[in-house]
Gaussian input, Z-matrix of N, CA and C with variables (Angstrom, degrees):
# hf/3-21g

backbone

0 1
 N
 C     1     B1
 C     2     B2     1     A1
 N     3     B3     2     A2     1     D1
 C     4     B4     3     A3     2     D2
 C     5     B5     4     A4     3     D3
 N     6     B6     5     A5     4     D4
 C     7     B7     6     A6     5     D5
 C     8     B8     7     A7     6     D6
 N     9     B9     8     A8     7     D7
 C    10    B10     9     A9     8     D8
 C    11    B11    10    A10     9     D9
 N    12    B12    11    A11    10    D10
 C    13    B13    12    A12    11    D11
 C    14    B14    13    A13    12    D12
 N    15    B15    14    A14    13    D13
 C    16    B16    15    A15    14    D14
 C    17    B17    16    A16    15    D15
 N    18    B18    17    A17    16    D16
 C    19    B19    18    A18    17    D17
 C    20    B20    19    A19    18    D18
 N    21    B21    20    A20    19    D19
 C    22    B22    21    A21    20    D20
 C    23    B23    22    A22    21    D21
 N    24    B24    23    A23    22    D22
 C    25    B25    24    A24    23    D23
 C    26    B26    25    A25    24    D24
 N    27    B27    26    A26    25    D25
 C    28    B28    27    A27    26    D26
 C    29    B29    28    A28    27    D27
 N    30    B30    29    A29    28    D28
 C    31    B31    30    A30    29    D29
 C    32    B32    31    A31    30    D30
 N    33    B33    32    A32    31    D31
 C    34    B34    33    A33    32    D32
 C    35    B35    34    A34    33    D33
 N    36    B36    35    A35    34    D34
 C    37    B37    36    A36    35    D35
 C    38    B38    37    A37    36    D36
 N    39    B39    38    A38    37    D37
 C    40    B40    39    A39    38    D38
 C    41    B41    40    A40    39    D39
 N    42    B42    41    A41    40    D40
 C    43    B43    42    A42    41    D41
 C    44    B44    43    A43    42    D42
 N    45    B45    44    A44    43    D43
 C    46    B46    45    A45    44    D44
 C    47    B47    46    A46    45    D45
 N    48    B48    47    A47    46    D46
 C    49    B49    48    A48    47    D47
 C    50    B50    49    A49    48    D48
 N    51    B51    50    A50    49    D49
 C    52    B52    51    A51    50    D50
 C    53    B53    52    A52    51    D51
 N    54    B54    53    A53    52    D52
 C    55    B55    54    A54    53    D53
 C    56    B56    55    A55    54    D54
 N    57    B57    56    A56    55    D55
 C    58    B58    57    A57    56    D56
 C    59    B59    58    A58    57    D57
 N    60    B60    59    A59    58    D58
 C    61    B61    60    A60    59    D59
 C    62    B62    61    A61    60    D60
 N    63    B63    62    A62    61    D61
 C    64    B64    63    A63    62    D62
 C    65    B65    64    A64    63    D63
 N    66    B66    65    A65    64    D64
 C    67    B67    66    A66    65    D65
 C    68    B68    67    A67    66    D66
 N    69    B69    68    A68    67    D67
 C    70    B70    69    A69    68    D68
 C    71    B71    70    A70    69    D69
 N    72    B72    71    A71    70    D70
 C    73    B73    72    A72    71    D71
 C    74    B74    73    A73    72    D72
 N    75    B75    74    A74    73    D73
 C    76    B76    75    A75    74    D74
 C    77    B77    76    A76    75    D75
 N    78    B78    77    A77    76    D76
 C    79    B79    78    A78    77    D77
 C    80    B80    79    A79    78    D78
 N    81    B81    80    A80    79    D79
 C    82    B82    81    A81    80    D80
 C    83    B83    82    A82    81    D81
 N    84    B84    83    A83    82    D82
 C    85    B85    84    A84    83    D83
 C    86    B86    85    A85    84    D84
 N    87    B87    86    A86    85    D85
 C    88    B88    87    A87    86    D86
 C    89    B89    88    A88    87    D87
 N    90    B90    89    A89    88    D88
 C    91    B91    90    A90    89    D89
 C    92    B92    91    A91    90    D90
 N    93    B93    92    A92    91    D91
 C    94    B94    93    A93    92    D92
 C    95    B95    94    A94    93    D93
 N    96    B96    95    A95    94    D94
 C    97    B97    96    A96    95    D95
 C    98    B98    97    A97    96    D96
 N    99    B99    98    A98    97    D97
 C   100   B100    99    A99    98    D98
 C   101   B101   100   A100    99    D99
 N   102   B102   101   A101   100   D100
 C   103   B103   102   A102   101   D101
 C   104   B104   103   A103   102   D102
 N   105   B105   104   A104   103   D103
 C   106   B106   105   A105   104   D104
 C   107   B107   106   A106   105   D105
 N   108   B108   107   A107   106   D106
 C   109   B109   108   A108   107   D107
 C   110   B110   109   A109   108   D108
 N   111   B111   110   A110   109   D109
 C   112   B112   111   A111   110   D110
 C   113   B113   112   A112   111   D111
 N   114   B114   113   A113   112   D112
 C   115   B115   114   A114   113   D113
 C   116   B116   115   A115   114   D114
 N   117   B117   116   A116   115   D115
 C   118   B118   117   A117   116   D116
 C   119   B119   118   A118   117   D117
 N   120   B120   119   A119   118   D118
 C   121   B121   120   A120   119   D119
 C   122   B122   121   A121   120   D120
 N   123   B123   122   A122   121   D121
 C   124   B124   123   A123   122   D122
 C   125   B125   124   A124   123   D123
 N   126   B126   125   A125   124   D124
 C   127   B127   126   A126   125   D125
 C   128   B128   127   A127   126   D126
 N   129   B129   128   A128   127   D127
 C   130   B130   129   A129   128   D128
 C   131   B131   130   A130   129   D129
 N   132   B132   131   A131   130   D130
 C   133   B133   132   A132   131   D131
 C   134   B134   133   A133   132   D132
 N   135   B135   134   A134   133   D133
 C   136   B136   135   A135   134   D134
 C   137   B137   136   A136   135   D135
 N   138   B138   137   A137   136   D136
 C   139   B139   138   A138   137   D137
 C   140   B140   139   A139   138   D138
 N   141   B141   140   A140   139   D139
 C   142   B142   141   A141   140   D140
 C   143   B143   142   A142   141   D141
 N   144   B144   143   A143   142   D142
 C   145   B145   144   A144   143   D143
 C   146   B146   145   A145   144   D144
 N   147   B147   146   A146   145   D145
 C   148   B148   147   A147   146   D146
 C   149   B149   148   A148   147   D147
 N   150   B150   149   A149   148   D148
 C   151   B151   150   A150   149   D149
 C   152   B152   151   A151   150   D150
 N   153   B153   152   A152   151   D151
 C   154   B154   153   A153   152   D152
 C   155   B155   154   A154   153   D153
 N   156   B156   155   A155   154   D154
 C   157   B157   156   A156   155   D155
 C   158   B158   157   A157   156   D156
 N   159   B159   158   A158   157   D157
 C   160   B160   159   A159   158   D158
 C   161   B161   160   A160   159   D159
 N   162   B162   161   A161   160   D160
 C   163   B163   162   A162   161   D161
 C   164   B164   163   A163   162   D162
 N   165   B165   164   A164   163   D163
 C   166   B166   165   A165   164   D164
 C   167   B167   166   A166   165   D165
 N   168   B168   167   A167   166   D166
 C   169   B169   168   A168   167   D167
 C   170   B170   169   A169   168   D168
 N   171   B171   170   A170   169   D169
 C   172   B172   171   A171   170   D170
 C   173   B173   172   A172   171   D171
 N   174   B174   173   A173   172   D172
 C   175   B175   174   A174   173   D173
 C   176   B176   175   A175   174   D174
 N   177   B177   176   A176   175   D175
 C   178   B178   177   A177   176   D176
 C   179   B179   178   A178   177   D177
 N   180   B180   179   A179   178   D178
 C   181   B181   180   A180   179   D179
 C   182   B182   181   A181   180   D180
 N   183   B183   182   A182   181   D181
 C   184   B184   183   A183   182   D182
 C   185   B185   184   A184   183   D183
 N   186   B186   185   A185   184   D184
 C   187   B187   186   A186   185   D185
 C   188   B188   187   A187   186   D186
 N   189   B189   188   A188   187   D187
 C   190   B190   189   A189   188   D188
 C   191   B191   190   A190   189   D189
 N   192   B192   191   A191   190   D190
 C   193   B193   192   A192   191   D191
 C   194   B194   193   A193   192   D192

   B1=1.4429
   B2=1.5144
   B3=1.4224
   B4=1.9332
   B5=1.2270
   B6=1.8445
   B7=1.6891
   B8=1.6347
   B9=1.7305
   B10=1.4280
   B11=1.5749
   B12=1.3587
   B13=1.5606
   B14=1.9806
   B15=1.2790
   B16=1.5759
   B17=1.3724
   B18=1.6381
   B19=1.0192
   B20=2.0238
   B21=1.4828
   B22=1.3344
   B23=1.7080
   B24=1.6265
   B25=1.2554
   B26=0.8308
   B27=1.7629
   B28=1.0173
   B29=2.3149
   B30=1.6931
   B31=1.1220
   B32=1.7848
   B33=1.2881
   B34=1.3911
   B35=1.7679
   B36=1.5020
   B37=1.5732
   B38=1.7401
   B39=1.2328
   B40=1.5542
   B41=1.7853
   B42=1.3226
   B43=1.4768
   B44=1.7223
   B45=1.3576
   B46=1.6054
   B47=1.4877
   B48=1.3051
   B49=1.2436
   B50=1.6525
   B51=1.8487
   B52=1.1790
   B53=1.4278
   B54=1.2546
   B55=1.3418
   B56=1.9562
   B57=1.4706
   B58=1.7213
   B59=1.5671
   B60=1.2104
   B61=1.7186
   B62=1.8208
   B63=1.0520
   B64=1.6991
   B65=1.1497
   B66=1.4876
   B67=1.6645
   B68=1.4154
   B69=1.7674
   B70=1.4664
   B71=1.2849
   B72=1.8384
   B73=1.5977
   B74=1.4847
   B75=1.2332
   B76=1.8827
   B77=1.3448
   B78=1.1586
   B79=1.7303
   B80=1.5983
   B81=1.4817
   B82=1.3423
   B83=1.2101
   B84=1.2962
   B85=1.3975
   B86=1.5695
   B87=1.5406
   B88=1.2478
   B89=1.3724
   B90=1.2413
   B91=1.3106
   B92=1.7350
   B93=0.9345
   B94=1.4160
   B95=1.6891
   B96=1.1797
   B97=1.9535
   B98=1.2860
   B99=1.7910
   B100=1.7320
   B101=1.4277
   B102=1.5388
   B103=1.1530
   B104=2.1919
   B105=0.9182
   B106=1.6573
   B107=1.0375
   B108=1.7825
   B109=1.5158
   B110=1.6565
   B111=1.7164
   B112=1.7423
   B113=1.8988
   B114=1.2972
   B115=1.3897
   B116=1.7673
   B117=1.6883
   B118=1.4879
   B119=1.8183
   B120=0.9434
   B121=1.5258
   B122=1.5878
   B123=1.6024
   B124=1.5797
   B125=1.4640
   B126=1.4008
   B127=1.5642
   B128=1.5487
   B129=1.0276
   B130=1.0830
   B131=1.4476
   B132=1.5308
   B133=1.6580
   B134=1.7400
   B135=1.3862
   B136=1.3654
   B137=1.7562
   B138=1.1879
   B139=1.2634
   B140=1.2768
   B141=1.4875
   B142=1.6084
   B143=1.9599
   B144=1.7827
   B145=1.7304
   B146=1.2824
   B147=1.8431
   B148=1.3839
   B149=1.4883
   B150=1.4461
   B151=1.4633
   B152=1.7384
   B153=1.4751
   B154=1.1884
   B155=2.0646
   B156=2.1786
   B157=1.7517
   B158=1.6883
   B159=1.4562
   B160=0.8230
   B161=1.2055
   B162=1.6327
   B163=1.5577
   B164=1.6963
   B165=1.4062
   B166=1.7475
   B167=1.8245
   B168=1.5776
   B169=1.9654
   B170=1.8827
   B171=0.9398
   B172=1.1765
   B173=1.9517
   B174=1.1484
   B175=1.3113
   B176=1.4140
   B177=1.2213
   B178=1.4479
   B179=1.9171
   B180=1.9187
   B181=1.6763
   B182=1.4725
   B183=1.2973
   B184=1.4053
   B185=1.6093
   B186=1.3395
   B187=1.8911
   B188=1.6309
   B189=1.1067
   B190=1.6140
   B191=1.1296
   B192=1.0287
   B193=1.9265
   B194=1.2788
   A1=109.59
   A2=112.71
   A3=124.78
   A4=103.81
   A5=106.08
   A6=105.37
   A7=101.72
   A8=91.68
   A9=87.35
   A10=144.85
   A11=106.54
   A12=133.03
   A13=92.17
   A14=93.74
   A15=115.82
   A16=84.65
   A17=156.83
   A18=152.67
   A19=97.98
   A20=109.49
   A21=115.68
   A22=110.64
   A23=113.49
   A24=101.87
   A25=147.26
   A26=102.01
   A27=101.16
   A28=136.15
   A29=75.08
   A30=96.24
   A31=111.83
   A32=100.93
   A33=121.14
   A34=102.82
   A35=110.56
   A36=102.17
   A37=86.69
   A38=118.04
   A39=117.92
   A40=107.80
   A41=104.40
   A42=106.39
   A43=126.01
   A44=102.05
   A45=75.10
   A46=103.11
   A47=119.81
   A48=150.59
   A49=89.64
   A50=112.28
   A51=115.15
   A52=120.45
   A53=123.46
   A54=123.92
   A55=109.34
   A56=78.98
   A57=89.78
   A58=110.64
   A59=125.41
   A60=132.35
   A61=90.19
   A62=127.31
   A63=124.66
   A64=115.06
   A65=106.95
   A66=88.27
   A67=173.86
   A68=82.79
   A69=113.72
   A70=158.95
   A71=74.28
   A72=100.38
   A73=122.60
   A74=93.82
   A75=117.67
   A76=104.35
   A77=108.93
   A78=112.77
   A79=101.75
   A80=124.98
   A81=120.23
   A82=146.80
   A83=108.03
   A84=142.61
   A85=115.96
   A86=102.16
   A87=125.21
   A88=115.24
   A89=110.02
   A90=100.08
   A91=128.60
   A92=119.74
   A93=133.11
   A94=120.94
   A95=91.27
   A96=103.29
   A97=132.24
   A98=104.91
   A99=97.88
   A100=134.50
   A101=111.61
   A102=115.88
   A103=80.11
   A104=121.93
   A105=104.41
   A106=118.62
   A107=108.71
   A108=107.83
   A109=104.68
   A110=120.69
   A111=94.87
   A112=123.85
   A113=106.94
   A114=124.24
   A115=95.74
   A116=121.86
   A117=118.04
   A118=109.87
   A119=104.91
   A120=112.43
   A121=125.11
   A122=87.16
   A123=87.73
   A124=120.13
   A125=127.61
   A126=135.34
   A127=110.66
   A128=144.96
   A129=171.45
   A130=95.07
   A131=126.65
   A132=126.34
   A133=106.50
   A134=119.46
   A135=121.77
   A136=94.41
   A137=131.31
   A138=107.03
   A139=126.17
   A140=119.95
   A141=141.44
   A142=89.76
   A143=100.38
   A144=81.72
   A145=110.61
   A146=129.64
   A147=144.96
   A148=109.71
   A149=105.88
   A150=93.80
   A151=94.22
   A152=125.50
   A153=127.87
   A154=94.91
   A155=101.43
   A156=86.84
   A157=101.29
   A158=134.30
   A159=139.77
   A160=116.91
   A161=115.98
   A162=121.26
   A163=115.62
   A164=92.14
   A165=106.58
   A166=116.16
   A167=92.09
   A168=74.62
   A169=91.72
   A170=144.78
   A171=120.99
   A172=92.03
   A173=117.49
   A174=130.21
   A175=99.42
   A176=139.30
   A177=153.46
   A178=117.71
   A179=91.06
   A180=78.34
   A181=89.35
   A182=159.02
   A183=134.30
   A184=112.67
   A185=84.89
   A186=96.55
   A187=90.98
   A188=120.28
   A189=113.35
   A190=138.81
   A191=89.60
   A192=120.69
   A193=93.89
   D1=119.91
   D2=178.44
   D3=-73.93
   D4=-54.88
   D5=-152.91
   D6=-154.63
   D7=162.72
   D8=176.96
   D9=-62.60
   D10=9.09
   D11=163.15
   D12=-52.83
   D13=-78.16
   D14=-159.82
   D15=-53.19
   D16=-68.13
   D17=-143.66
   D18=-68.62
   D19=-48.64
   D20=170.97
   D21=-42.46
   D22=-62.18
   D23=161.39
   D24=1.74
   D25=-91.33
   D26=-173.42
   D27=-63.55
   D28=-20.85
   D29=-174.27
   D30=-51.56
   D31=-45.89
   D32=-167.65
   D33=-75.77
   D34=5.22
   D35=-165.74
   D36=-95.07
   D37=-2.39
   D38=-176.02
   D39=-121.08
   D40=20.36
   D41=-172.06
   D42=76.36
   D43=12.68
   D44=174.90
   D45=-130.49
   D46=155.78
   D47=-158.72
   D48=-125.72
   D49=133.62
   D50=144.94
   D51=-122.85
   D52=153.71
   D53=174.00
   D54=177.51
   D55=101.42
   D56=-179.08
   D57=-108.56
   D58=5.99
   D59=170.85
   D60=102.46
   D61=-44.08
   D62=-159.60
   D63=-99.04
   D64=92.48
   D65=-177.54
   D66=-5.85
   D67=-70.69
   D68=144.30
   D69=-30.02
   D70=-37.77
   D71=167.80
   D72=-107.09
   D73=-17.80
   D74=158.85
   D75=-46.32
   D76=-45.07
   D77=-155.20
   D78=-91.82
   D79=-38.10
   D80=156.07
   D81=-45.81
   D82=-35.15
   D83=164.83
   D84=-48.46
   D85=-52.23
   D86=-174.63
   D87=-87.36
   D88=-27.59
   D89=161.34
   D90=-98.71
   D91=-6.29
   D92=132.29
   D93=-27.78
   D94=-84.50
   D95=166.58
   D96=-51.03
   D97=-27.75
   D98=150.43
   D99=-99.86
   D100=14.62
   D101=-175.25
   D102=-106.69
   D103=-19.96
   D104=164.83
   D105=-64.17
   D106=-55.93
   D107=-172.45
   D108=-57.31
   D109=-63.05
   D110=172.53
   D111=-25.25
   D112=-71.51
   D113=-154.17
   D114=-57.85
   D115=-7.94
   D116=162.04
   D117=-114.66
   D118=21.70
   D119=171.88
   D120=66.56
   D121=20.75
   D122=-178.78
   D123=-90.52
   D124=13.13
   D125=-174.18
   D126=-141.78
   D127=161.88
   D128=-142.10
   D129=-108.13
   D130=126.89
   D131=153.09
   D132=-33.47
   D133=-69.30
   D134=-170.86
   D135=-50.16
   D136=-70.09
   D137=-155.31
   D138=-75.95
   D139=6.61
   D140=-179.55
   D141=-83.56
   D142=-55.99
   D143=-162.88
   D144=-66.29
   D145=-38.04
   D146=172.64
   D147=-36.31
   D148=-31.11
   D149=-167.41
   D150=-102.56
   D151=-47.92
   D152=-159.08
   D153=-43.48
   D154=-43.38
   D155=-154.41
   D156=-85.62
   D157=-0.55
   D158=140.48
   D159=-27.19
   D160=-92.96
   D161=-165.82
   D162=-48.60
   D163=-37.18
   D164=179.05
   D165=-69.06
   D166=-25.71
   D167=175.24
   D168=-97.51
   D169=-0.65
   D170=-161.85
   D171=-98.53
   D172=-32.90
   D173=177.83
   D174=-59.82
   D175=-53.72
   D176=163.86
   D177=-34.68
   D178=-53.83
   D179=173.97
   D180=-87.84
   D181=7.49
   D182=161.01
   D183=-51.31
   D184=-67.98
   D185=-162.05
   D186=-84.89
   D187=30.18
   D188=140.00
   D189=-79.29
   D190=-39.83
   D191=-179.86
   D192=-41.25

């Protein structure tokens, strides 16, 4: 996984769509929902950590700004 496209992906390969207007919280959301789908065995270790350090550095340069 490059970017949060691919993290959207995957998300959407189980039906869910996020989009609350705030990024930030876009990105929480989402990483929330793939740390469920792991913790019920529906994803791969690699694509739980790919996505978890993803969402977490991009959330990072957000609220850097």
């Amino acid at each position: 996984m490059k970017t949060i496209y691919d993290v959207q992906q995957l998300l959407k390969r189980f039906g869910t769509f996020i989009y609350v207007g705030d990024r930030v919280a876009d990105l929480e959301l989402m990483e929330d929902e793939v740390r469920e789908l792991y913790e019920n065995k529906m994803i791969t270790i690699e694509e739980f950590k790919d996505s978890v350090l993803l969402l977490r550095q991009k959330r990072t340069e957000l609220v850097d700004k």
